[in-house]
DRENTI-258756 format. One record per residue (C-alpha): x, y, z; residue number from 1; residue in one letter. Coordinates in Angstrom, 1 decimal. Each point is the difference from the previous one (the first is absolute). Example, Ala and Ser with C-alpha at 12.3 -4.5 7.8 and 13.67 -1.06 7.14 Angstrom:
<gunu east="12.3" north="-4.5" up="7.8" k="1" r="A"/>
<gunu east="1.4" north="3.4" up="-0.7" k="2" r="S"/>
***
This chain:
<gunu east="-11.9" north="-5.7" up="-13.0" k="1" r="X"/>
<gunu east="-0.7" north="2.8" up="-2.8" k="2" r="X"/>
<gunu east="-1.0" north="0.0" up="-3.2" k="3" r="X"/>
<gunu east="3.6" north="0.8" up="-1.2" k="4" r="X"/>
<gunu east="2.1" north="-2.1" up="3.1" k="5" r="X"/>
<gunu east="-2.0" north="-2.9" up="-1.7" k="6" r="X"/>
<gunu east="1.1" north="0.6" up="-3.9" k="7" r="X"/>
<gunu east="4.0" north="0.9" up="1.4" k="8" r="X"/>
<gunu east="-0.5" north="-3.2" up="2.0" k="9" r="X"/>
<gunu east="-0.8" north="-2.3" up="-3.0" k="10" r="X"/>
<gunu east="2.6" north="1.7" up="-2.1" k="11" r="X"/>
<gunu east="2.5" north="-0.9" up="2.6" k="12" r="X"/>
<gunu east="-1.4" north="-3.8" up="-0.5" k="13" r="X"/>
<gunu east="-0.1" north="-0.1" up="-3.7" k="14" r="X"/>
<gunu east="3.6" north="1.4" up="0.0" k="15" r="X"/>
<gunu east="1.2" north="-2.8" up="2.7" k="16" r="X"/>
<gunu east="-1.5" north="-2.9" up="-2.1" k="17" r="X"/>
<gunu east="1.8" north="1.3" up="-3.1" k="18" r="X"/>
<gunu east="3.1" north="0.8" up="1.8" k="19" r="X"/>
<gunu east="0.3" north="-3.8" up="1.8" k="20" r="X"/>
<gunu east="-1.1" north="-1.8" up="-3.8" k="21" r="X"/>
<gunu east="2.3" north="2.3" up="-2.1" k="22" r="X"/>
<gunu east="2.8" north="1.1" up="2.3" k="23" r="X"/>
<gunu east="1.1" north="4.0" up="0.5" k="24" r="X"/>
<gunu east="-0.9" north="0.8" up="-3.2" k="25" r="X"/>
<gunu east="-2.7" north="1.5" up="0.9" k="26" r="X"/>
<gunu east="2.0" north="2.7" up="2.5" k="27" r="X"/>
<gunu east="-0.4" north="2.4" up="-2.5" k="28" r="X"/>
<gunu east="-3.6" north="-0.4" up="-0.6" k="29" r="X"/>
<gunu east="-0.5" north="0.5" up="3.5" k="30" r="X"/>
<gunu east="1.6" north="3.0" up="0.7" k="31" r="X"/>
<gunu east="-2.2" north="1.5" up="-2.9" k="32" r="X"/>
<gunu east="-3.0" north="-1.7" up="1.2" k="33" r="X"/>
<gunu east="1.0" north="1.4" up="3.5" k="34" r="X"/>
<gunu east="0.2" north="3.6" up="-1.1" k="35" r="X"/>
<gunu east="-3.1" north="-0.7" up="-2.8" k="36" r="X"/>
<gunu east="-1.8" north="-0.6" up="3.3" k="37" r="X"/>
<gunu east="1.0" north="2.7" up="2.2" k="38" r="X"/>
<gunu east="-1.0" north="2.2" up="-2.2" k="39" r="X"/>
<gunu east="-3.1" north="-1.3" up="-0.5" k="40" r="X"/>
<gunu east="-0.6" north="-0.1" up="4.0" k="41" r="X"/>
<gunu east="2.0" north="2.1" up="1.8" k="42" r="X"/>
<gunu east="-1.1" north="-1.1" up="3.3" k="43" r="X"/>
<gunu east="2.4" north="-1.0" up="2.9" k="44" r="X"/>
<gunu east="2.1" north="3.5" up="0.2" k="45" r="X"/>
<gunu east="-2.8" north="2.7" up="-1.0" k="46" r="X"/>
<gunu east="-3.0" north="-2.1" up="2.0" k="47" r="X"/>
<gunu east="2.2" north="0.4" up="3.4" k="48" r="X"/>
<gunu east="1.1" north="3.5" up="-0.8" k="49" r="X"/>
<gunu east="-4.7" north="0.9" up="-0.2" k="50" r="X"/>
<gunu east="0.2" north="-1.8" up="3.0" k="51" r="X"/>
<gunu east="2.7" north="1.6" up="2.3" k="52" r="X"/>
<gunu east="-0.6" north="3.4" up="-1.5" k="53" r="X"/>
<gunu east="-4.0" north="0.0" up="0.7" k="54" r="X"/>
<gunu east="0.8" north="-1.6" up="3.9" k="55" r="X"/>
<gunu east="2.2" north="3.6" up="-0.3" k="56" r="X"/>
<gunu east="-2.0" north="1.9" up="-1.0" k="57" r="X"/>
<gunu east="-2.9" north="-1.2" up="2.7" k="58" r="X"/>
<gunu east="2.8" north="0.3" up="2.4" k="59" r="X"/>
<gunu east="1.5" north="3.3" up="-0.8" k="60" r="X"/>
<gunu east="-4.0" north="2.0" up="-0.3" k="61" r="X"/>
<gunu east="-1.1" north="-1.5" up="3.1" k="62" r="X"/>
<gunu east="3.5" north="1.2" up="2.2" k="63" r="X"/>
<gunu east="-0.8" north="3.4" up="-2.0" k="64" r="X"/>
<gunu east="-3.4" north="-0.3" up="2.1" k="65" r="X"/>
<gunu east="1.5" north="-0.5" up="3.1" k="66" r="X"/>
<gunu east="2.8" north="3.5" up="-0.3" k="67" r="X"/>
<gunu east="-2.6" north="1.9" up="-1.3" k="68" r="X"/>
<gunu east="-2.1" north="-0.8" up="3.4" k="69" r="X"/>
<gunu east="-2.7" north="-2.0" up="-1.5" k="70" r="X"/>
<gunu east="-0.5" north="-3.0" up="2.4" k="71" r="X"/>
<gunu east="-3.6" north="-0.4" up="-0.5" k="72" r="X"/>
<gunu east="0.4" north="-0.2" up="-3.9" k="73" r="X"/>
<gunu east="2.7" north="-2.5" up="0.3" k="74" r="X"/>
<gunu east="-2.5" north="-2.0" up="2.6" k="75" r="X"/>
<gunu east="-3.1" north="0.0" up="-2.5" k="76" r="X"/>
<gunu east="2.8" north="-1.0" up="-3.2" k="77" r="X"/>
<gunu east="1.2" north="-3.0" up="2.3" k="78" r="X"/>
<gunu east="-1.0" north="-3.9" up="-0.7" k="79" r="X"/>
<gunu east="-2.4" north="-1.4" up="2.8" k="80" r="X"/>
<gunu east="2.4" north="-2.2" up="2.2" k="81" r="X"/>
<gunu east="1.3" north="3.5" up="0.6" k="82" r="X"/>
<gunu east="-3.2" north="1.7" up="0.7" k="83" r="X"/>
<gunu east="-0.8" north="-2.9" up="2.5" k="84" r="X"/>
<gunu east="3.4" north="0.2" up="2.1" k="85" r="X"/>
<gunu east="-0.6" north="3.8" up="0.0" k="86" r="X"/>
<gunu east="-2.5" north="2.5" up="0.4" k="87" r="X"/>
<gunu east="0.3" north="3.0" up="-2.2" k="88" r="X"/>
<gunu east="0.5" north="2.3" up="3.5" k="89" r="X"/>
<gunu east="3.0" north="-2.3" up="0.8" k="90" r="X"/>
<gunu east="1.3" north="0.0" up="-3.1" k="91" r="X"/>
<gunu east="0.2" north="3.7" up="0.1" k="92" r="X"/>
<gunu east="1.3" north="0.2" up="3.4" k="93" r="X"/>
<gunu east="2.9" north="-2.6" up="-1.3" k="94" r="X"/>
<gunu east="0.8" north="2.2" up="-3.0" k="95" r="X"/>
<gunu east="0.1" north="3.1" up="2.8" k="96" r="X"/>
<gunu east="2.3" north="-1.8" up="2.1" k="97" r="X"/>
<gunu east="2.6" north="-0.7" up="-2.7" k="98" r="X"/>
<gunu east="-0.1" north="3.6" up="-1.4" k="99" r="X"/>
<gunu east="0.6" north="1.4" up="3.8" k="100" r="X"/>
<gunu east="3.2" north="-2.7" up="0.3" k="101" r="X"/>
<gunu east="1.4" north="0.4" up="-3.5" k="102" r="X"/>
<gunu east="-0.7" north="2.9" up="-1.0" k="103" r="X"/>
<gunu east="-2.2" north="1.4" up="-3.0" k="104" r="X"/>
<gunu east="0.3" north="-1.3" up="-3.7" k="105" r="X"/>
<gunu east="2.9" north="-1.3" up="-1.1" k="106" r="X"/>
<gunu east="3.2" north="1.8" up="-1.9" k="107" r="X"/>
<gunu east="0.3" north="-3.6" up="-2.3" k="108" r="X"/>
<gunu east="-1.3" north="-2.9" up="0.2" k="109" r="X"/>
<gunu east="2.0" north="-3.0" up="-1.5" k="110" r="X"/>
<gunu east="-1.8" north="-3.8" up="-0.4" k="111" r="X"/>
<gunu east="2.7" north="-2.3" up="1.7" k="112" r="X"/>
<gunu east="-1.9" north="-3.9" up="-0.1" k="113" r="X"/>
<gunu east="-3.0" north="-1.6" up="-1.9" k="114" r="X"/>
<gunu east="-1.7" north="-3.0" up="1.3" k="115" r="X"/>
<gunu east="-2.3" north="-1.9" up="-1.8" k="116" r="X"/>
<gunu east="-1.8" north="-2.6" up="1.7" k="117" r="X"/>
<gunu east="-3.2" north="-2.1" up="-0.8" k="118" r="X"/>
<gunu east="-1.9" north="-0.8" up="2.9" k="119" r="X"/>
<gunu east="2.5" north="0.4" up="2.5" k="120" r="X"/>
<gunu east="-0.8" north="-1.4" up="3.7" k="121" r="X"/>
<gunu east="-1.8" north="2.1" up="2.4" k="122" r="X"/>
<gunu east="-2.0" north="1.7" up="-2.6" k="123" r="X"/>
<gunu east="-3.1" north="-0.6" up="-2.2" k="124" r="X"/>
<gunu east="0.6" north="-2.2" up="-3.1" k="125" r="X"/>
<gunu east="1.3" north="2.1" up="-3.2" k="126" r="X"/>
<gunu east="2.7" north="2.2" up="-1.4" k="127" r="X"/>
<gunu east="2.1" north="2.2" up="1.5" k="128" r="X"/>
<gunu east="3.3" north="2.7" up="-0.6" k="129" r="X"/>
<gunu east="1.5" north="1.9" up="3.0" k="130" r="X"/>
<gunu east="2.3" north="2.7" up="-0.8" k="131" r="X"/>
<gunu east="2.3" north="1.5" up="2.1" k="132" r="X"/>
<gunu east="0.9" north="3.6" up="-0.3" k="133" r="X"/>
<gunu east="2.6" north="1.9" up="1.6" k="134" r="X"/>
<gunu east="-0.4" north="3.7" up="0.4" k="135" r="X"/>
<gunu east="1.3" north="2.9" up="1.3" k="136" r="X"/>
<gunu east="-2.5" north="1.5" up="1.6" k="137" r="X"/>
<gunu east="0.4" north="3.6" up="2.0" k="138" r="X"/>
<gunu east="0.9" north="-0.9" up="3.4" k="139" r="X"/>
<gunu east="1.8" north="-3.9" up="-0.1" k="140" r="X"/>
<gunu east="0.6" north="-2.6" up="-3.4" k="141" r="X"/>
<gunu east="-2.8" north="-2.7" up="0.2" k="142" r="X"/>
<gunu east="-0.8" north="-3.4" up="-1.6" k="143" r="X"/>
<gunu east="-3.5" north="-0.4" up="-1.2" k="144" r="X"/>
<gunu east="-1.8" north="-2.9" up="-1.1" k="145" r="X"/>
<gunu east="-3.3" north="0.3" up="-2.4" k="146" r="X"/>
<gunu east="-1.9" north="-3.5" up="-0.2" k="147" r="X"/>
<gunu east="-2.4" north="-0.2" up="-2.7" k="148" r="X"/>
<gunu east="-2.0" north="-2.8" up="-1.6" k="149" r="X"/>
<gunu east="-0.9" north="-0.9" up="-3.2" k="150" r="X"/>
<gunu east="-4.1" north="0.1" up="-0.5" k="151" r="X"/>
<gunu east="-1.8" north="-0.2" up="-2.8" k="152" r="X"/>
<gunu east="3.4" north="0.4" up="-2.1" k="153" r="X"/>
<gunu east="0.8" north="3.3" up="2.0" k="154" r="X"/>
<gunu east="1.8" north="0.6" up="3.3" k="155" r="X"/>
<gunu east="-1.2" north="1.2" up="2.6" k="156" r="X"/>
<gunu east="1.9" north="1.3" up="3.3" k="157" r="X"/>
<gunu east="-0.6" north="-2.2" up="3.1" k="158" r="X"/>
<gunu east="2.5" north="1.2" up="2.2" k="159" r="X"/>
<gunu east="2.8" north="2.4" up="0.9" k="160" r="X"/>
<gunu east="2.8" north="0.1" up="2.5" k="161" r="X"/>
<gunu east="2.8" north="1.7" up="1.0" k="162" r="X"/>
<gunu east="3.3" north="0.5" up="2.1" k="163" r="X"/>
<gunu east="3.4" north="1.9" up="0.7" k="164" r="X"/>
<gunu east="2.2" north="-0.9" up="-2.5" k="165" r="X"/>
<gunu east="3.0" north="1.2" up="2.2" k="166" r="X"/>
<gunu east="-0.6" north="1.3" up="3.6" k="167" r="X"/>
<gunu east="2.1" north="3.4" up="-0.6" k="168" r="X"/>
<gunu east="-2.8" north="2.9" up="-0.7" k="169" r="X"/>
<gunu east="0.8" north="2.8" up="-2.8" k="170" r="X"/>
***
């Protein structure tokens, strides 16, 4: 628990004490207390907003990577479970194979699902967010799903997918 989770969590216990010994009273002291506080700290809303928009941003550069025909750069900026399920020649030869069945890069590109999971079964211990893209790319629409995980307080991409999104080409 933070610094601040810790002082928000003892105000919330202070204010319960007073509120069962003195009766609701105290509602409005806590509704200033409560906004004294969340100015003080304003943690929950922008802290997963950093969060979702750097796992974007990771995202977003490393699929820039792959339209631009860069394989091998997105291979060496990939975490190691990656690197060890893949050599950098068969990653490039995947990345190949999806530009020759969709198309090159994509018209748009719009996120669909985040998933955040800590250490999820059938992978290494630790923190992960998959996104799922769908895009229009030049000759079909596809899904595509980035992986990353968090390391050293940064992510890093360990994995990419994708699929038809409907079977009816362009």
């Amino acid at each position: 628990m933070g610094k601040s989770h810790q002082i928000i969590y003892v105000a919330v216990l202070i204010y319960r004490n007073a509120v069962s010994k003195f009766g609701n009273r105290f509602i409005l002291v806590e509704l200033v207390l409560l906004l004294f506080l969340n100015l003080l700290f304003p943690i929950s809303a922008t802290a997963q907003s950093m969060f979702i928009d750097a796992a974007f941003d990771v995202a977003h550069q490393w699929l820039t990577l792959a339209d631009t025909d860069q394989a091998g750069q997105m291979w060496e900026q990939s975490a190691a479970p990656m690197k060890k399920q893949s050599d950098q020649q068969a990653w490039t030869s995947y990345i190949d194979r999806m530009h020759s069945q969709l198309g090159k890069a994509p018209q748009s590109r719009f996120w669909q699902t985040i998933e955040h999971q800590i250490d999820p079964r059938g992978f290494p211990q630790g923190e992960f967010v998959g996104i799922t893209f769908f895009s229009d790319f030049t000759k079909v629409r596809a899904w595509e799903t980035v992986t990353l995980v968090r390391l050293n307080d940064k992510w890093v991409p360990v994995g990419y997918q994708y699929g038809l999104k409907d079977a009816t080409p362009k």
